[in-house]
N, C-alpha and C positions, 0 to 999 in steps of 0.2 A: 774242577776249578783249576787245573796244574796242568797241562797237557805235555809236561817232558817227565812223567812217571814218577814225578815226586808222591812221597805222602806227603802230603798238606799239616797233615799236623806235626808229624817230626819237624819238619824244615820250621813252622810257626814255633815248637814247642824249643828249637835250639835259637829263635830270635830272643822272645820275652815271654813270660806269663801273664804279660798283658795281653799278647798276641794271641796265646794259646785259649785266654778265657774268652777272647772275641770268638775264635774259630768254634770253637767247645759247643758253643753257643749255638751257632747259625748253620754247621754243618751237620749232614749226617755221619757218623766217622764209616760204616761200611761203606758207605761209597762216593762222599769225599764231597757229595755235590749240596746245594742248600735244603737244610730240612724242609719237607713237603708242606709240615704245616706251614711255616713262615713267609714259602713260596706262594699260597691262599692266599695269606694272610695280605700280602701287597699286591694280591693280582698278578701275580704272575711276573716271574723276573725271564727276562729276555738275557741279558748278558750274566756273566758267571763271576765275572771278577768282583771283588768288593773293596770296594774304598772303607778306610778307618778312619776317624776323627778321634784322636787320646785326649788331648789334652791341648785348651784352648786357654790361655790365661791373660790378664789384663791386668797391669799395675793401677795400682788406687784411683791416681789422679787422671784418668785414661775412662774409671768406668762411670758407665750411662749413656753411654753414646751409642751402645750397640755395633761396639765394633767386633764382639765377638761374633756376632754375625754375618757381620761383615765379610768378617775373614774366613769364617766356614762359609759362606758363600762362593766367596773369590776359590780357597781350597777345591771345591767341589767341581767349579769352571773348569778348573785349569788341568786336575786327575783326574775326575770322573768319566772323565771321555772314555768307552769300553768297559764304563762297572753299570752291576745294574741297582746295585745296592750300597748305599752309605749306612754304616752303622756308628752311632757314638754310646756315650755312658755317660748322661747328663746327671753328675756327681758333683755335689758344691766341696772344693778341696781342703777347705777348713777345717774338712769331716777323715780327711784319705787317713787312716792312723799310718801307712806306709810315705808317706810323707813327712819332714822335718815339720814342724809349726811355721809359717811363715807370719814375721810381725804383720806384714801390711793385711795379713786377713782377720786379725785382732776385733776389728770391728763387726764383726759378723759372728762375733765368740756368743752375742745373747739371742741372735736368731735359732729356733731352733731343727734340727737338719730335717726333720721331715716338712718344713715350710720350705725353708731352704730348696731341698729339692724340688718339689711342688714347682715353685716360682721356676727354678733354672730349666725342671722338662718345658713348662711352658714355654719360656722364652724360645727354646729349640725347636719345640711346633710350629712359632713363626714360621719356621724355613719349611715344614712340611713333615718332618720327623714325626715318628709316633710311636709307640711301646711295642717291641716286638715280645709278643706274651710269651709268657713263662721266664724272661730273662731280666738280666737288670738292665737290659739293652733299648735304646731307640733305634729306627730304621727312616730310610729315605729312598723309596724306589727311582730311581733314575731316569724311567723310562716315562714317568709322567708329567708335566711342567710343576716346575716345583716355582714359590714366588723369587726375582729375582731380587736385588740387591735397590733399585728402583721400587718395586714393588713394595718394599720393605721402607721405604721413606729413608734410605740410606747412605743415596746419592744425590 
């Protein structure tokens, strides 16, 4: 993944541990490159880099429009050029306990988080994302037409 002799995980593990639990994930740690199952699993990834999607969030009067799609659409455009894999953690944040409470997600206090999630993996399918097993992770291989922003009724 690193071709100037970094380890991969030091260098993620001194960014964030958000970093490290993406990497954790999708690498093998002996030898740095993407787990062989996960590699299967999308058919084969051609390029080694991997785009991350953390945290996409949309104030109140902003949602239903899909523009969180949007925007991880446009995001993927514009850096995925050279990854062969998008990985996100389609997690509803109302749930993060590492997170402050935010008022505006108040209203999602009686939804309950395994609906929650449900709805939000799906929403992320739209774009082509799918469960990378064994993880709490979804994936997006790059190297296959994924729908675009058009596609998605979104322009």
């Amino acid at each position: 993944m690193f071709d100037r002799g970094e380890n991969v995980f030091d260098e993620c593990d001194a960014k964030s541990q958000t970093l490290i639990d993406y990497v954790s994930a999708i690498l093998d740690p002996s030898t740095h490159e993407l787990k062989e199952e996960i590699d299967k699993q999308f058919g084969g990834i051609v390029f080694q880099n991997v785009l991350t999607i953390d945290v996409i969030e949309s104030e109140p009067k902003h949602r239903g429009y899909n523009l969180g799609l949007a925007v991880a659409s446009r995001l993927i455009e514009t850096f995925g050029r050279g990854c062969g894999l998008v990985i996100c953690k389609p997690f509803p944040l109302q749930f993060d306990i590492n997170r402050k409470t935010d008022p505006s997600l108040s209203s999602f206090s009686k939804i309950q988080q395994p609906v929650a999630r449900k709805k939000l993996q799906q929403y992320w399918g739209r774009l082509g994302f799918e469960p990378i097993k064994g993880t709490p992770y979804f994936g997006l291989n790059l190297d296959y037409r994924h729908p675009t922003r058009l596609d998605l009724g979104l322009e």
